[in-house]
C-alpha positions as CSV (number, residue, x, y, z in Angstrom):
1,X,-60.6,162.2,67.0
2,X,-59.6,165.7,65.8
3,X,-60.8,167.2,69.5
4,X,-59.0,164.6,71.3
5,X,-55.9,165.4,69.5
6,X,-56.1,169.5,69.6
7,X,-56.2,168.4,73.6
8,X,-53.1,166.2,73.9
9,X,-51.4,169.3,71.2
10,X,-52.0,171.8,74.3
11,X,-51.5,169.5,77.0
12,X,-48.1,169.1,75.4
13,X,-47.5,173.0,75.0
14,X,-48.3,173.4,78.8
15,X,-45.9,170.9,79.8
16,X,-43.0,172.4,77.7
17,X,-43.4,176.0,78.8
18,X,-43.3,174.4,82.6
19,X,-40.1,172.6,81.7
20,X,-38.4,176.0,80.3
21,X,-39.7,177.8,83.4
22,X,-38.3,175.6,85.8
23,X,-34.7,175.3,83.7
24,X,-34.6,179.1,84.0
25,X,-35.2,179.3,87.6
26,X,-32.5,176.7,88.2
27,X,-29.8,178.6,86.0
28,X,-31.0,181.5,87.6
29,X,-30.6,180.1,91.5
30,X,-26.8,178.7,90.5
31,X,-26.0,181.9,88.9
32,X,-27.1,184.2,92.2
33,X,-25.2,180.7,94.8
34,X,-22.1,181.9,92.3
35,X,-22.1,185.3,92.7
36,X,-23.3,185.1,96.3
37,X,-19.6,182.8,96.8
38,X,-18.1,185.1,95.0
39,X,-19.1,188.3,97.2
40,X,-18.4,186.2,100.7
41,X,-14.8,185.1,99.0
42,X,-14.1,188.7,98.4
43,X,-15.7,190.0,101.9
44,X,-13.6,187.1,103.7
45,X,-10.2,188.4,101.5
46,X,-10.8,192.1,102.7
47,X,-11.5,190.9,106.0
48,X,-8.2,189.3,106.5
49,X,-5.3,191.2,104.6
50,X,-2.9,190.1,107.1
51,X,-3.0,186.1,105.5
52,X,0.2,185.1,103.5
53,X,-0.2,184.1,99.9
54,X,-0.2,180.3,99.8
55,X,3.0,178.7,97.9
56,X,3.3,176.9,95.3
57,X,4.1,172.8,95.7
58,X,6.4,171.8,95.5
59,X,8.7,175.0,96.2
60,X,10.4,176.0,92.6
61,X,14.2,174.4,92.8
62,X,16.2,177.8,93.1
63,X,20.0,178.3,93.2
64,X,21.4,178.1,96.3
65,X,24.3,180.3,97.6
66,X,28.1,179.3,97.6
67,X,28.8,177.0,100.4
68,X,32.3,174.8,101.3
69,X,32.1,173.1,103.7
70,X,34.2,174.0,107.2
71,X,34.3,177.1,105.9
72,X,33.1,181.2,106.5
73,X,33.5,183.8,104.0
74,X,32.4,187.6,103.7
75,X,32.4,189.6,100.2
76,X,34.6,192.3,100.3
77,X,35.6,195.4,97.7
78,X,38.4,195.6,95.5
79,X,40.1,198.2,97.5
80,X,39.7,196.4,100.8
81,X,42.5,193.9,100.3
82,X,45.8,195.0,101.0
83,X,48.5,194.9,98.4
84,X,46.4,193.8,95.2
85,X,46.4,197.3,93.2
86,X,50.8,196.7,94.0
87,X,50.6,193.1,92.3
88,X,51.6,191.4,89.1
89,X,48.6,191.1,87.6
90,X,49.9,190.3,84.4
91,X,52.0,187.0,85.4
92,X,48.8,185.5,87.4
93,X,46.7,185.9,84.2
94,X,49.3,184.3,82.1
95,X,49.3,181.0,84.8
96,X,45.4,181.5,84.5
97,X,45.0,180.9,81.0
98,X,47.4,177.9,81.1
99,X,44.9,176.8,83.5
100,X,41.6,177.6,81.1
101,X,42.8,174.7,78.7
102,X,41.9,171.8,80.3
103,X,38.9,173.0,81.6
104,X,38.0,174.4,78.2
105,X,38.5,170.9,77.0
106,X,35.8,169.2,79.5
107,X,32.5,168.6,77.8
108,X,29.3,167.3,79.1
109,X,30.0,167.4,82.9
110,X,27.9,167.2,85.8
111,X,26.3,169.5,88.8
112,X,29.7,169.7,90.6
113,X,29.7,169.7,94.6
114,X,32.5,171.4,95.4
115,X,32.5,175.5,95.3
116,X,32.8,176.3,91.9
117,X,31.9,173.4,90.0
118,X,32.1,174.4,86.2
119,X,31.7,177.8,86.5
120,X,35.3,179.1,85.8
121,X,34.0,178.4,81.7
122,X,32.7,182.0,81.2
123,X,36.2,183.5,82.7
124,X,38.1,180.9,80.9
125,X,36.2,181.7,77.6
126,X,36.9,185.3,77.9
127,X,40.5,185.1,78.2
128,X,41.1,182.5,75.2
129,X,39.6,185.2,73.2
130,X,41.2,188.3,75.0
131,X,45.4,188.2,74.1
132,X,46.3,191.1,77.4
133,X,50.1,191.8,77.3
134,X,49.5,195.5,80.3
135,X,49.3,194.1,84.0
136,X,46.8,196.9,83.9
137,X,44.2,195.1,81.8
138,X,45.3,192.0,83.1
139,X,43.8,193.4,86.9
140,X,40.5,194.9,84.8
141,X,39.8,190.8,83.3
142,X,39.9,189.9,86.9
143,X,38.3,192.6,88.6
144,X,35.1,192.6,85.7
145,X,34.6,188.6,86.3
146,X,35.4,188.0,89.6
147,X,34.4,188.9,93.1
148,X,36.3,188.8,96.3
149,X,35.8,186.9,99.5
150,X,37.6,186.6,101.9
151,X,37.6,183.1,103.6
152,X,38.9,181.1,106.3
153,X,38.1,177.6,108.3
154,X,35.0,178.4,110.2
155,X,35.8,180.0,113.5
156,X,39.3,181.7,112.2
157,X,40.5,184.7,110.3
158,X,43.6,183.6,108.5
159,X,44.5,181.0,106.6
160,X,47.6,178.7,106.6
161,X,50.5,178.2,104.3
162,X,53.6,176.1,103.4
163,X,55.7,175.7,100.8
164,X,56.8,172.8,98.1
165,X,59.7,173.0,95.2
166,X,60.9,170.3,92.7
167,X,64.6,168.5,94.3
168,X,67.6,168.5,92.3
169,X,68.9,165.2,93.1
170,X,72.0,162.8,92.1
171,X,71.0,159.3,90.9
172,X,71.5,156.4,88.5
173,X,69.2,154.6,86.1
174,X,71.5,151.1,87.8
175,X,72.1,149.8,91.1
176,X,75.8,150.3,92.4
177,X,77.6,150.7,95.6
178,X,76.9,154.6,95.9
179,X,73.5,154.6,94.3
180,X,71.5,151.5,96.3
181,X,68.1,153.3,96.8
182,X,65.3,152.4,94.5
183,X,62.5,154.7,93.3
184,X,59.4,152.8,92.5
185,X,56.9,153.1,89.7
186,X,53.5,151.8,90.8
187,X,53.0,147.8,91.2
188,X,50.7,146.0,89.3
189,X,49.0,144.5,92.1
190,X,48.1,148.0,93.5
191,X,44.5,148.9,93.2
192,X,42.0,151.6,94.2
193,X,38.6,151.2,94.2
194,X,36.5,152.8,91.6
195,X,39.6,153.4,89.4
196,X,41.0,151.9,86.6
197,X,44.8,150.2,87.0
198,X,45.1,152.1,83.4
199,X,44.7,155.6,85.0
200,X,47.5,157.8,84.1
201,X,47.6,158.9,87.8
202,X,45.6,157.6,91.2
203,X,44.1,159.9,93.9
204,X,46.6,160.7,96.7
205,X,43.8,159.9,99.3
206,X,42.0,156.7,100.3
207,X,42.1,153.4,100.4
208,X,44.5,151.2,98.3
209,X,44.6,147.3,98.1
210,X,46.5,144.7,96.8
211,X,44.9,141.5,95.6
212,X,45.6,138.4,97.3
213,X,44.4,135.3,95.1
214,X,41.4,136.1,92.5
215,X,39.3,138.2,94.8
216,X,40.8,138.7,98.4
217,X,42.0,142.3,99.2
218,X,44.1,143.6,102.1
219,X,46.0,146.5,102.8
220,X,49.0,147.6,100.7
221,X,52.6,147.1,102.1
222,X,53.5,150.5,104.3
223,X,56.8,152.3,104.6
224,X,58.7,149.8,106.3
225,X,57.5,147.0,104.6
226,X,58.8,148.3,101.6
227,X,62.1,149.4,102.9
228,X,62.5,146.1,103.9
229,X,62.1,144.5,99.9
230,X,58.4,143.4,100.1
231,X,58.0,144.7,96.3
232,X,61.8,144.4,95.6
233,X,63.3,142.2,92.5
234,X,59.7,142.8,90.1
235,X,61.4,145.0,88.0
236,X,60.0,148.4,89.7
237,X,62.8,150.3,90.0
238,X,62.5,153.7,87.9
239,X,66.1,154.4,89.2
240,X,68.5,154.6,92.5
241,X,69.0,157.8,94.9
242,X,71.9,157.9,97.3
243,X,69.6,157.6,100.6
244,X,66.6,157.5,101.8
245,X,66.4,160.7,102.9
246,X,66.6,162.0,99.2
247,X,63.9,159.6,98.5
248,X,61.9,160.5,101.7
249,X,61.9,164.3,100.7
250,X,60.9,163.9,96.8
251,X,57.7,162.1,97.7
252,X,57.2,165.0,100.4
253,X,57.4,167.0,97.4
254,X,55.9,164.8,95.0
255,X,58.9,165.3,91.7
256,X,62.1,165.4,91.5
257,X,64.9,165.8,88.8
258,X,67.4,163.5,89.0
259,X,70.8,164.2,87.4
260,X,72.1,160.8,86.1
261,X,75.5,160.0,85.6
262,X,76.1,160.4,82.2
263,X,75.2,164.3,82.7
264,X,71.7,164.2,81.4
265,X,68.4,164.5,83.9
266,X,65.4,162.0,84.6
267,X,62.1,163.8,85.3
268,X,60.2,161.5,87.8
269,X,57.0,163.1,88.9
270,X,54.1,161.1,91.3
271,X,51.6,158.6,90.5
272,X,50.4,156.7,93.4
273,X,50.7,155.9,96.6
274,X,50.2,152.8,99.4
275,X,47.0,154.4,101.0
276,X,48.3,155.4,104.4
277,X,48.0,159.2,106.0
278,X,50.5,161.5,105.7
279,X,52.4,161.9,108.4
280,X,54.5,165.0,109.1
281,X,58.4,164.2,110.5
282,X,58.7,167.6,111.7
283,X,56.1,167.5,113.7
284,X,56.9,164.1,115.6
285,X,60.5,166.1,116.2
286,X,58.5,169.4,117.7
287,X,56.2,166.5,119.9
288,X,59.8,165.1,120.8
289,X,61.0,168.6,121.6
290,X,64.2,167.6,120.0
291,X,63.9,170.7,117.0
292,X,61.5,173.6,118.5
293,X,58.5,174.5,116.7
294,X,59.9,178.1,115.5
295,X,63.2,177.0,114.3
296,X,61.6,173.7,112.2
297,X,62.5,173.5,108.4
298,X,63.1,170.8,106.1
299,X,66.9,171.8,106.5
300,X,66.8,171.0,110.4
301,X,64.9,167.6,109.6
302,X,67.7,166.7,106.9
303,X,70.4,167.9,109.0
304,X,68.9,166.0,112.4
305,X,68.8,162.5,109.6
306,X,72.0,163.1,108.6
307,X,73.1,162.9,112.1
308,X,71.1,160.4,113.9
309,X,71.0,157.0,111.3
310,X,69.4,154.8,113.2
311,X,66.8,157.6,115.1
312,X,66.3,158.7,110.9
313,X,65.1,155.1,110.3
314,X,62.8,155.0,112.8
315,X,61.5,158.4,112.2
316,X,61.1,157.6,108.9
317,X,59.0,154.8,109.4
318,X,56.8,157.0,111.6
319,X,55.1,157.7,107.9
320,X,53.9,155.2,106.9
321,X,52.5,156.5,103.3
322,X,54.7,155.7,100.6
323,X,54.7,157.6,96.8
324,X,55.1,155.8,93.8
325,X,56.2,157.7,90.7
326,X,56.4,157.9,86.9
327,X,58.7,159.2,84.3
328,X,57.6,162.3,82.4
329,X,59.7,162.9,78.9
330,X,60.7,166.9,79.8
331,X,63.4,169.1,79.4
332,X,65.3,171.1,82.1
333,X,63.6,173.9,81.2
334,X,60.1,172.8,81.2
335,X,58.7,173.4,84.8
336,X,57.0,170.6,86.7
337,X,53.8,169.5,86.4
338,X,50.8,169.8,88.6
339,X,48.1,167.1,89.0
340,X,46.0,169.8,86.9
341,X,47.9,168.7,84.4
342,X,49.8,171.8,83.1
343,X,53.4,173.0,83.9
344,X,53.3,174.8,87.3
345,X,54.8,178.3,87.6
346,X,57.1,179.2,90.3
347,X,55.6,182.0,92.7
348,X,52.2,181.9,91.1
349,X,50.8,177.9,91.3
350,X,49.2,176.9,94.6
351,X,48.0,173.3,95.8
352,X,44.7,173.7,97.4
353,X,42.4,170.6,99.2
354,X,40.9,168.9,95.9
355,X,37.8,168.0,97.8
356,X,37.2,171.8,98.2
357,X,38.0,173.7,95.6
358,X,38.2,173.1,91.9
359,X,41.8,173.6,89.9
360,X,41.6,177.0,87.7
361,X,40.6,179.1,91.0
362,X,42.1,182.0,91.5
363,X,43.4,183.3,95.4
364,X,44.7,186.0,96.4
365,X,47.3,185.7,99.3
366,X,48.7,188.4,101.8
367,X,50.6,188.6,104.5
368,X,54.6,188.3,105.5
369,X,56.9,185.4,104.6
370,X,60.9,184.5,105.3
371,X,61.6,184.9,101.8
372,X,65.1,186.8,102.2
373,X,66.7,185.0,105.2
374,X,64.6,182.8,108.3
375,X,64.2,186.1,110.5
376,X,63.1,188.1,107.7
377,X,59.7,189.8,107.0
378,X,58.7,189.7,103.3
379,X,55.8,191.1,102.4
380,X,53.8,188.9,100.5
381,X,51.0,190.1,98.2
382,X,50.1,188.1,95.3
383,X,47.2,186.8,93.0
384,X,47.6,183.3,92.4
385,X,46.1,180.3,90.9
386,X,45.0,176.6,92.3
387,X,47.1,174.1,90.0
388,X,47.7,171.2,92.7
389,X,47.0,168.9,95.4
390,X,48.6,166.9,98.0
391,X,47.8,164.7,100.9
392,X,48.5,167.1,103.4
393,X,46.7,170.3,101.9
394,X,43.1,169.9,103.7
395,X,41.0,172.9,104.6
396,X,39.3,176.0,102.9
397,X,41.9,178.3,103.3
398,X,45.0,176.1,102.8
399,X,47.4,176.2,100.4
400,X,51.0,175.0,99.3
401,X,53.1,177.7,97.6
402,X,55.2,176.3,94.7
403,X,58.5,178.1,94.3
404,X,60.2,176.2,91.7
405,X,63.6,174.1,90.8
406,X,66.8,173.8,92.8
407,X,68.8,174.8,96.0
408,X,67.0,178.2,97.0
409,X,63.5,177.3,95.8
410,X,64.3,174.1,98.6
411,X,65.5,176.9,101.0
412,X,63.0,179.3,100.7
413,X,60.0,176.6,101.2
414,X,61.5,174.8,103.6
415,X,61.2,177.7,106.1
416,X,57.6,178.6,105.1
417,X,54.8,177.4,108.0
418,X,52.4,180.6,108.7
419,X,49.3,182.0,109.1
420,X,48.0,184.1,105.8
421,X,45.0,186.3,105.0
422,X,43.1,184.3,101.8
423,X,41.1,186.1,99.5
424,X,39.0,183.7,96.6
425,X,38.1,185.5,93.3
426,X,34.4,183.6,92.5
427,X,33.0,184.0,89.3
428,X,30.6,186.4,89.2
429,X,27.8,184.1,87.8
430,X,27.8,182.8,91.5
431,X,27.3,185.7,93.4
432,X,26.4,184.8,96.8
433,X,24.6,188.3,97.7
434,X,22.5,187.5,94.2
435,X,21.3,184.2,95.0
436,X,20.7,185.2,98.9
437,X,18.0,187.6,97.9
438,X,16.0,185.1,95.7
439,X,16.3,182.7,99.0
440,X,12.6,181.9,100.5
441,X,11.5,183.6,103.5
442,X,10.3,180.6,106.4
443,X,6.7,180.2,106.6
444,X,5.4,183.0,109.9
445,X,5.6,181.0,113.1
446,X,3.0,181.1,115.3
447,X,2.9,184.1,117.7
448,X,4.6,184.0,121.3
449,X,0.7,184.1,123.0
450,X,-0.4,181.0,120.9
451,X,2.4,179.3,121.7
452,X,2.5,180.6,126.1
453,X,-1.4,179.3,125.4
454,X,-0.8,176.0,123.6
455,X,2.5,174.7,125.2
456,X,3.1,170.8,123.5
457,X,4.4,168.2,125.8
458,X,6.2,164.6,125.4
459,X,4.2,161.7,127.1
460,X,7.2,159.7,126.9
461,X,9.6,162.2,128.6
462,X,7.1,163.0,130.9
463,X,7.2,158.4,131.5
464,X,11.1,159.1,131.7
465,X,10.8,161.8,134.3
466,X,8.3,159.9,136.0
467,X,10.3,156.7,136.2
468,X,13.2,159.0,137.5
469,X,11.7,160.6,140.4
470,X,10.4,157.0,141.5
471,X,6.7,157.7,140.3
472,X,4.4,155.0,138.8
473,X,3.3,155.4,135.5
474,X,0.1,156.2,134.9
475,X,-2.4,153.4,134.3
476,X,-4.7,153.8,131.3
477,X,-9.0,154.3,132.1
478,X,-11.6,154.8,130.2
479,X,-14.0,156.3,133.3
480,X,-14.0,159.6,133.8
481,X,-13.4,158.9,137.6
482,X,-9.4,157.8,137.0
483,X,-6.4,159.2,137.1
484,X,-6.5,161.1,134.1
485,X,-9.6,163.0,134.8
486,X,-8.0,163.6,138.6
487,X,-4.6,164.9,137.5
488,X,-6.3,167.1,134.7
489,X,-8.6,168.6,137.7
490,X,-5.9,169.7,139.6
491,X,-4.4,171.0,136.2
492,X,-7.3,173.1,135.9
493,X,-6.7,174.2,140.0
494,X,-4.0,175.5,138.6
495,X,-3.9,179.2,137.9
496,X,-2.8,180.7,134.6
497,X,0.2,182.2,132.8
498,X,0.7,186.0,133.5
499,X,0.5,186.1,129.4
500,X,-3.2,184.5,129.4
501,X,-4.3,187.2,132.4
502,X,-3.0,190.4,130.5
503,X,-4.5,189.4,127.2
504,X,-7.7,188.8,129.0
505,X,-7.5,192.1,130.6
506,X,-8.2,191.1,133.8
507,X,-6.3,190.5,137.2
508,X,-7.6,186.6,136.9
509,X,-8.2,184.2,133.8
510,X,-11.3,182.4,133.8
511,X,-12.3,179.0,133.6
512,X,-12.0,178.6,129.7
513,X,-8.7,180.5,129.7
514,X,-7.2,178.3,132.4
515,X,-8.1,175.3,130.6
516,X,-6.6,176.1,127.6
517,X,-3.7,177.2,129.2
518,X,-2.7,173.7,130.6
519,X,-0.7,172.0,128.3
520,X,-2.1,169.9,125.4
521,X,-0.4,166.1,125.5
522,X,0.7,164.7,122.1
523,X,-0.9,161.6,120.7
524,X,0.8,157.9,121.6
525,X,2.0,156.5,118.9
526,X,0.5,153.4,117.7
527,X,1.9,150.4,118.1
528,X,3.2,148.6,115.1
529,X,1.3,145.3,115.5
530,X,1.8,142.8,112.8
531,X,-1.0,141.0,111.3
532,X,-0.9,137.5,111.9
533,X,-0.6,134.8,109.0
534,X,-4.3,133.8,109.3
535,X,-5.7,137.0,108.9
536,X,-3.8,138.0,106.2
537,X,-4.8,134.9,104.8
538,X,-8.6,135.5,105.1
539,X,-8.2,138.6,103.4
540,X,-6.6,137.5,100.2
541,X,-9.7,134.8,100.2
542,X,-12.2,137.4,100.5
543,X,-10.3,139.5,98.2
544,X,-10.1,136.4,95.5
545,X,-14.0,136.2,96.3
546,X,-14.5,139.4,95.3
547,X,-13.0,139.3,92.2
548,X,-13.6,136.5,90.6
């Protein structure tokens, strides 16, 4: 017994020392396949230093430069634009900072789509906490936060600009023989979708309905409809204007003061409107060629209405938006306010396209006006700041130039429609040049030889063309005697591209280059067959089967 188990003892020993010998030559065998990999990766890396780096995916999300839409733009320098070292800087940073409070006030907003979006914060913060009283470090604050560019509508170098003031008006708060014109406030039944009735003010573009029953909604009333008393006798009347010219121009301008009768002034400023386009009187009288398009103001159009009652009516009606306003509890000294929401000031606030451009946005403006007199050439060279909208302000580089209260302010923009150079001061955080260089490069296309040697064709233009030229289309076959196999013989007949024949180096290509040089057919698409009801069917069985 003891010899029998000294035998199994070494038996056993033999067997574990071949176990451990064969373990080690295994590690040893995927230790030298490792290294081995590792040696060809690095041989193959060597061998081809001329491969791009593979990207990451998905690509990292990266900022993307400035873009407004229907636009072009070009940075520029400081000392590039004409007339802003001669400015007031001083006065535009004063109607900036009026403009920092409400957006200082906006918390929690959203990515916004239009150029700026939110970024007008940093400037804003800066000069809440700067108090500048030297038009010289009011042009530093603008010049060490902002950068110029100069923009236009694509395809054009200058912008466009007009001119808006606040009427001084007579009226009464009561209908009488002299005063017979009502101003409306906005009617209960008006709505716009995706706004509140409770608003404090609606958008002067879109769509606006009034509700027929519980739930139908049509159209509001236009222009003449309203003339006509379609709203009158519901209590809307914020007060009566002489005519309707007086009323037609203070919802061109979108406020008015009215001087009451008792000496004291109603502030009436807009809040709605019927949901019809704008449309421009002057220009239906330059179509007409009954004013010509040089001498057109808002004192020819008045003067032509004052004239011509009945032709006014009609002319009138041409328009068929319609503004609806509100009261606003301000003295005669307090200017008008924008749709910003702060007091405008005269020679500085601008109305710009809201779907464009954000309110707080500096532009700088150049060129000549008829500020003096109609023939004159003013030069005008002035920093100043988006603060309004209206209906008829659409483009990049458009802009309505607010020029205050009264008689002259009405004089002076009524004679304002020209071309202007536009300059926009962007916050620096969205430097265009910045975010261009951190821009992806487009993966390497293939070279021009590849693509001379691999040219990709449509089997269903080819059809098309086919069909065109009276042809037949070609008939499917499987044998290597049909059509196919012919047309792709004479292909081959063919000889090839002068490209092929100079990269082989010879004066003609051979058989394998002349094959590959005929062009390479797409696949068909596959038809989108529907499986019947049985089969699918049969397959939720099976499936069922399967699983149960």
């Amino acid at each position: 017994m003891a010899r029998e188990a000294l035998t199994d003892a070494r038996h056993l020993r033999r067997t574990a020392a071949a176990c451990c010998v064969i373990a080690v030559a295994l590690a040893t065998a995927s230790f030298a396949a490792i290294a081995a990999r590792t040696a060809h990766t690095r041989i193959v890396h060597n061998a081809r230093p001329h491969l791009p780096a593979a990207r990451h995916i998905p690509y990292p999300r990266l900022a993307w430069p400035l873009e407004i839409s229907g636009s072009q733009y070009i940075p520029v320098a400081w000392t590039d634009i004409a007339g802003w070292s001669e400015d007031d800087h001083l006065q535009a940073y004063k109607a900036f900072r009026g403009s920092c409070r409400p957006i200082a006030a906006q918390r929690n907003l959203p990515a916004d789509h239009k150029a700026l979006g939110i970024s007008l914060r940093d400037p804003c913060r800066a000069a809440k906490a700067l108090d500048i009283s030297d038009g010289a470090k009011a042009r530093a604050f603008f010049e060490e936060r902002f950068l110029p560019l100069r923009i236009s509508r694509l395809g054009e170098d200058d912008g466009f600009v007009t001119g808006y003031y606040e009427p001084l008006i007579d009226g009464s708060r009561i209908q009488t023989d002299v005063y017979n014109v009502p101003v409306y406030r906005r009617p209960s039944n008006l709505f716009v979708r995706g706004i509140k009735q409770s608003a404090s003010g609606l958008p002067n573009k879109g769509q606006v309905f009034r509700k027929i029953g519980r739930r139908k909604l049509v159209p509001y009333y236009d222009r003449a409809e309203i003339e006509d008393g379609a709203i009158a006798g519901r209590g809307l009347e914020l007060c009566w204007l002489r005519d309707q010219t007086d009323l037609l121009f203070t919802q061109i301008q979108g406020s008015a003061r009215v001087r009451l009768e008792d000496g004291s002034t109603m502030r009436i400023n807009y809040d709605a409107h019927n949901g019809y386009p704008y449309t421009p009187v002057g220009r239906i009288l330059i179509d007409r060629g009954i004013v010509p398009k040089e001498q057109m103001s808002m004192q020819k159009i008045r003067e032509w209405m004052d004239q011509n009652p009945d032709g006014a009516k009609e002319l009138r009606r041409q328009n068929r938006s319609y503004v609806f306003f509100r009261e606003v509890h301000l003295s005669d000294k307090d200017e008008a306010v924008g749709a910003q929401g702060v007091p405008l000031t005269p020679g500085r606030s601008i109305a710009v396209d809201k779907t464009l451009h954000v309110y707080g946005t500096p532009f700088f403006i150049g060129g000549e006006l008829p500020i003096e007199s109609e023939q004159s050439k003013t030069p005008f060279h002035r920093l100043m700041i988006a603060q309004d909208t209206g209906s008829a302000i659409v483009g990049p580089a458009r802009a309505d130039l607010y020029f205050g209260a009264g008689v002259d302010a009405g004089r002076v923009s009524g004679r304002l429609r020209h071309n202007m150079r536009f300059v926009m001061l962007l916050p620096k955080s969205l430097d265009p040049v910045a975010r261009g260089r951190k821009m992806p490069l487009p993966d390497p296309r293939p070279s021009e030889t590849i693509a001379q040697l691999f040219p990709q064709t449509d089997p269903l233009k080819d059809q098309q063309k086919d069909q065109k030229n009276g042809a037949k289309p070609p008939e499917a076959s499987g044998a290597p005697g049909g059509k196919d196999a012919a047309r792709a013989t004479e292909a081959a007949k063919k000889p090839a591209p002068a490209a092929a024949q100079a990269s082989a180096g010879v004066g003609q290509a051979s058989p394998a280059q002349t094959t590959a040089a005929n062009p390479v057919p797409l696949p068909e698409a596959r038809p989108n067959i529907k499986p019947s009801r049985e089969a699918r069917r049969a397959r939720y069985i099976s499936r069922y089967r399967r699983f149960r």
